[in-house]
N, C-alpha and C positions, 0 to 999 in steps of 0.2 A: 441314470448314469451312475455308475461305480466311482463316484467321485473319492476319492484318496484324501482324506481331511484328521486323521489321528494323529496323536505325538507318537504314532510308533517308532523306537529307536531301531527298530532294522529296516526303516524305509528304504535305507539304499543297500543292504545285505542281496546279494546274489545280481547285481546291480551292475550292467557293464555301459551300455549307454544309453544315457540320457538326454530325447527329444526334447525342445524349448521353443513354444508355441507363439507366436512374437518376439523372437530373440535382440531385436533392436533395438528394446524400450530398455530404459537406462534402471531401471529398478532387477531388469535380468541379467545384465552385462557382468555387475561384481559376482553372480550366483555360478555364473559359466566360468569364469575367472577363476573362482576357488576351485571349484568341480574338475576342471581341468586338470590344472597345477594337482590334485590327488590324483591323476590317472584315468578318469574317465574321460569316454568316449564322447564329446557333445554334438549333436546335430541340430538346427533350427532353421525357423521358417518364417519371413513375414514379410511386409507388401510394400514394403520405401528403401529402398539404398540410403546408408546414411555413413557415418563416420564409425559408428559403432560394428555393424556390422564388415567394414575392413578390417579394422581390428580383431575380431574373430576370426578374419579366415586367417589374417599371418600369423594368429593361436595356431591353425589347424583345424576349425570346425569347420564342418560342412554346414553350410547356409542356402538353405531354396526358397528361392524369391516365390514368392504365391503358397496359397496351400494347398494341398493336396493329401490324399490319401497315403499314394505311395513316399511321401516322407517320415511316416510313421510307423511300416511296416519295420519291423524287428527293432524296434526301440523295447528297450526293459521298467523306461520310466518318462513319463509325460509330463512336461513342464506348463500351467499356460498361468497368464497372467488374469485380472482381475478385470481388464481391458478386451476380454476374448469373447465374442460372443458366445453361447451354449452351447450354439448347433453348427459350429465351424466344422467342418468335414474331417479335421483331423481329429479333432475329439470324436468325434461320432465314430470315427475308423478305429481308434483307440479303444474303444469301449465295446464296440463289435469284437474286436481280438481278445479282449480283458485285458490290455496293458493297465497297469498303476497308472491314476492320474493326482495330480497334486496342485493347489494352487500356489503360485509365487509364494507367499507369506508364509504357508504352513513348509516349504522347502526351507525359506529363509530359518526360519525356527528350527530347524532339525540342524541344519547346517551351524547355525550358532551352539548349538549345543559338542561341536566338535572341537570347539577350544577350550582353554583353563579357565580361560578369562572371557565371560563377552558384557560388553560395555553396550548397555542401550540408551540413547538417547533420545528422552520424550518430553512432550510440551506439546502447546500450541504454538508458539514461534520460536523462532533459534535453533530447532532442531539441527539445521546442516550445520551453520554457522559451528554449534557445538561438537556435533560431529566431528566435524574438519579441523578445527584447534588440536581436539583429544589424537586425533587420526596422526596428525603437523606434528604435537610433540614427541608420542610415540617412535614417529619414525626417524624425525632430528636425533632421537637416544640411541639410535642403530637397534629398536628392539620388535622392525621389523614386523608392522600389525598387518591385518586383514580388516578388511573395512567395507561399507556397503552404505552410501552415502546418495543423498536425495541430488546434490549438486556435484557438480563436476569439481576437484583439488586438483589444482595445477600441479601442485608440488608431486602427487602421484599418476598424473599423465590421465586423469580418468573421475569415473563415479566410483569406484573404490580399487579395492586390489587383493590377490593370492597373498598372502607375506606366510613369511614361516615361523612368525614370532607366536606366542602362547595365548596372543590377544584378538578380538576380533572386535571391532567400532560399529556399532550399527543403529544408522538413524533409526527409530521407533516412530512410526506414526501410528497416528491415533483411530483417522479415518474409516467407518466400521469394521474397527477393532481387532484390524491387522495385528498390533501391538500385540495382544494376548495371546500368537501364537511363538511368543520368542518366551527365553528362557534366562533372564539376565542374573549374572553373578553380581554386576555392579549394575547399578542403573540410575538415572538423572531425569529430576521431574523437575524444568526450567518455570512453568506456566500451566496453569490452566483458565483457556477462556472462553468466549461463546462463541465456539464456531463446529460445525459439521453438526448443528441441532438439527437437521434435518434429515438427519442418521437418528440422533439419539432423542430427538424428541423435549427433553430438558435437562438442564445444567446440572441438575442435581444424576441424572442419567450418566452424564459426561464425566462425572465428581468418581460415581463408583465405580467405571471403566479405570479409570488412573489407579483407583483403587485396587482393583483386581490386578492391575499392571505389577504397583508396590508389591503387591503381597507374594507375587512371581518371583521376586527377588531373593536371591539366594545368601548373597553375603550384606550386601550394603546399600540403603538409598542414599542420592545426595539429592535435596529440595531446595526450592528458592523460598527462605522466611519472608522474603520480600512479598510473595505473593498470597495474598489470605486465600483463596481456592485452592492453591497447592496443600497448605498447613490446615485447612478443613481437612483434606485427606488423611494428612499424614496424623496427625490428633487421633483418629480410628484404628489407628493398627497397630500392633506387636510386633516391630519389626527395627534393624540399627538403622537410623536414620540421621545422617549428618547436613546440617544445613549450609547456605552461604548466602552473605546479603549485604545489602550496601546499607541499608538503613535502621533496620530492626538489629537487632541480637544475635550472630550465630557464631559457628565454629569457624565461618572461612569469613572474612569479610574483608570490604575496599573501602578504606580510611583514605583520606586527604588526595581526595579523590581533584585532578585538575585537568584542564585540558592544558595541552605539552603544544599544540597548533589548533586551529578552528578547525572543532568537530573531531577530534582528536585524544585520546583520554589517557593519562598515567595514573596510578593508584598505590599507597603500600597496602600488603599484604598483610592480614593479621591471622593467624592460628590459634585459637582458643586466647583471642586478645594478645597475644604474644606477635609482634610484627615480627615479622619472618623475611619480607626481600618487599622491591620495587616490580612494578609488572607498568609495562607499557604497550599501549593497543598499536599494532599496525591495519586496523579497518579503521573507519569512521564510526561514531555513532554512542550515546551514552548507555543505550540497551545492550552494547558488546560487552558492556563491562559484566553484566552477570554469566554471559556465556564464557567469558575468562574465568571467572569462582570459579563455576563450572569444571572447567578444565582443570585449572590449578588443586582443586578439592579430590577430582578423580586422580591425576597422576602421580599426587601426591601418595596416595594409598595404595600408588601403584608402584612408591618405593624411588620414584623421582624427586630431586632436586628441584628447590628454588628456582635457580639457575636455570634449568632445563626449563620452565612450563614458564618463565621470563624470557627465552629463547623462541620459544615457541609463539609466546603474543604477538612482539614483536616482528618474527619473520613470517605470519598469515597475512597473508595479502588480498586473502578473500574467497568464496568458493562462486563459481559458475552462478550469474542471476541473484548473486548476491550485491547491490552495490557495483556492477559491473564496468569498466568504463570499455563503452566501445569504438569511440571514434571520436569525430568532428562532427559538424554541417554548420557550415559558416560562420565557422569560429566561436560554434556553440558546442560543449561539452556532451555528448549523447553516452548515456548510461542507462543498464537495466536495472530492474529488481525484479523480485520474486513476490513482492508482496499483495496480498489480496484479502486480507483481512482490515478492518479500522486502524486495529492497534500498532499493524504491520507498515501501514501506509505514516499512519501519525510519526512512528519513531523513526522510519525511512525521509522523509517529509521536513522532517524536527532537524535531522542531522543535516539532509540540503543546505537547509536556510543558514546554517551556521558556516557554510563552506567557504561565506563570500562571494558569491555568483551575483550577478547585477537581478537577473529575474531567474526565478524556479519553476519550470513548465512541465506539469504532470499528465501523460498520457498515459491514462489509466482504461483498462479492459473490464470490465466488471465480470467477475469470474460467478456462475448459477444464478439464476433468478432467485431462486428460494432466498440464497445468503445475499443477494441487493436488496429486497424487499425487506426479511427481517430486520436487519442491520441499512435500512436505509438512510435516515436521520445521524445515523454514526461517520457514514461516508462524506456524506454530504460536511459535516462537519471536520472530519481531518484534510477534506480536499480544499477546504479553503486555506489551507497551511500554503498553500501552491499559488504563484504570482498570478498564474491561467494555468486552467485547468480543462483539457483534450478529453474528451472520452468515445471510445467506440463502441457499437454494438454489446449487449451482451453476451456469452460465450456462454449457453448453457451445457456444452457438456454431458455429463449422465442424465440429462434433466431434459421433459418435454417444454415445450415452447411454452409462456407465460405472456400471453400479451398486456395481464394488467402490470406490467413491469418494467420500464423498457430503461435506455437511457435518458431519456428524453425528460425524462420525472425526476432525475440524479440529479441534472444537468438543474434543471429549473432551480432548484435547491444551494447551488451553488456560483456566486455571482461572478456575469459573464462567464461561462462555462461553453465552451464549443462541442458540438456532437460532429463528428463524422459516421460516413456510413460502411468505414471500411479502414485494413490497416494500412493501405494504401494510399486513401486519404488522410489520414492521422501522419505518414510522412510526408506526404505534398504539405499537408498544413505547416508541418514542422521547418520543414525546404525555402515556406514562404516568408513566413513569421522571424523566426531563431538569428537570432544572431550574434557578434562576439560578444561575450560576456558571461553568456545564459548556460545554465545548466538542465538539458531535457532528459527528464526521467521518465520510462518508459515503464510501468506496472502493471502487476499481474501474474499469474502462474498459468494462465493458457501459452497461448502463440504473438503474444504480443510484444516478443522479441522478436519475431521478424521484421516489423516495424523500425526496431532500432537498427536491425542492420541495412534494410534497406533506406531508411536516412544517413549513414554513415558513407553509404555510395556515392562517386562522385554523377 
């Protein structure tokens, strides 16, 4: 196949409309968004009615349920995701005509390169969270960004947006090595930790990917000094690197650090030890606080006020699967996360328990065999942060079946642990158990928010 995979800068020259192979999945929705809003043409195709896909057609795009051939006929450019299998009939009919095909990420990257400014944001966790602050203050400043975000920002009605301002926010993931096809002017390395080894094989693997990522950068890094695998990296390279930390030495740091309510955190602000303003978190959680640095360190560079990236902490209220609260069931608090990592779960887990809830009940999905197996003993230990601990099947995803893995070996690991065989089960459990007082969180980065919503039904 004539697969489409270069930095070519005239990828979209002579370019009138562009086909979108899966158009419903939320990592395409901000790319049709922008693509649009310039005046092309977009057309797509994929196999679930969802919210997203409404929102496309009162865009104007033309959306065909199912694939076929004939949707790809006079397209100038082929969109598919990572998610697409090889041999879908539209690519094949694409490639039979010669249309240009492109994957999502190398788009994304071209597309990023069409503003003054693009902001990437990478790490192993906080990504959105970071995103969505930088995305939150931008647009509180009336300056109007473009953005392309992992989770859903109330505040912009979406996974990101077209704006007409000079900036574009774009989550960076890491996961085989999407990231290295963007081209960041500013760029944010929150974390590096062990996870998608199964991609990269080892840490040290993982180490030079960021690495390559840094070096991409055009004007400025911001790092977390808090994290010694981030500053292994940054230690190697010739390049402006400005740091933020709560504990170690940096240029942005959170002094007198308190919580303001349980689970809840204010901080001053220091500038090269110079306290500069107060910042106060509207999420939960003491890991939000770096994703504030974060924020505060980038807008700041970006010519914003105190004020402003204060304003901004403040009025986040949280992105989509972050911390989500979705309902009741019997006068038990039902909320999601996104989390599916150890470190992910422990700092989601950590902030629970502080909330005041009489019990913390985690219904957790174990997201690839590869990454429960490796990281088994780390699970097992942050899920006993949780009063009871639910867990489903595991969701292997891009991954063939493991039977030496299962939940059942999770579960034993962690005392009293309940197994269901379904998310179905997992809300019956919760329907039967829960009651007022409790707070159930629901985790994971599969489909293990359906779950919550369907405990939230009466």
């Amino acid at each position: 196949m004539s697969m489409f995979t270069d930095y070519d800068q005239h990828l979209l020259d002579n370019v009138q409309r562009i086909h979108f192979v899966g158009c419903g999945g939320s990592g395409m929705f901000p790319l049709i968004q922008i693509l649009a809003a310039r005046g092309y043409t977009i057309t797509g195709s994929d196999v679930l009615e969802g919210s997203i896909l409404e929102t496309e057609r009162k865009m104007g795009v033309t959306v065909h349920m199912g694939h076929c051939a004939d949707n790809v006929i006079g397209a100038d450019l082929v969109v598919y995701s990572a998610a697409i299998s090889k041999d879908n009939i539209e690519l094949a009919t694409a490639d039979s005509y010669g249309i240009r095909m492109v994957e999502r990420s190398v788009l994304l990257g071209y597309v990023s390169r069409l503003y003054k400014s693009s902001i990437c944001v990478s790490g192993t966790h906080g990504k959105t969270t970071t995103t969505s602050l930088i995305t939150t203050a931008l647009e509180l400043a009336g300056r109007d960004p473009s953005a392309v975000i992992g989770g859903k920002l109330p505040l912009i009605g979406g996974y990101g947006k077209a704006g007409k301002g000079d900036e574009i926010v774009v989550e960076a993931c890491e996961y085989a090595e999407t990231f290295l096809k963007l081209t960041p002017y500013l760029s944010v390395v929150l974390n590096i930790d062990n996870d998608h080894l199964d991609y990269y094989g080892s840490m040290g693997e993982l180490k030079f990917a960021f690495k390559r990522f840094a070096l991409m950068t055009q004007f400025m890094i911001f790092a977390n000094a808090d994290d010694k695998n981030t500053m292994d990296v940054m230690y190697t390279i010739n390049r402006r690197v400005r740091t933020f930390a709560i504990k170690n030495s940096a240029d942005y740091r959170a002094v007198n650090v308190q919580e303001y309510k349980p689970g809840f955190y204010e901080f001053d602000l220091t500038e090269w030890d110079n306290e500069t303003g107060h910042i106060r978190l509207g999420i939960p959680g003491y890991h939000n606080i770096y994703n504030a640095l974060a924020m505060c360190a980038v807008c700041r560079i970006l010519g914003m006020s105190i004020a402003q990236c204060a304003e901004a902490a403040e009025q986040f209220k949280g992105a989509g699967r972050r911390f989500e609260i979705c309902g009741e069931c019997n006068g038990a608090v039902i909320a999601d996360d996104y989390a599916h990592h150890p470190a992910e779960l422990k700092a989601t887990l950590e902030t629970a328990r502080k909330l005041g809830y009489k019990r913390v009940i985690a219904v957790h999905q174990p997201f690839t065999y590869s990454r429960t197996k490796t990281l088994l003993k780390d699970f097992a230990e942050v899920l006993k942060l949780a009063d009871v601990t639910v867990l489903t099947p595991i969701l292997g995803s891009r991954e063939p079946n493991d039977p030496s893995i299962t939940s059942e070996k999770l579960a034993a690991l962690v005392p009293g642990a309940q197994v269901v065989d379904s998310l179905e089960a997992a809300a019956d459990w919760v329907k039967a158990n829960a009651g007022e007082g409790d707070l159930v969180l629901t985790l994971g980065c599969g489909d293990i928010y359906k779950a919550a919503r369907m405990m939230v039904q009466p």
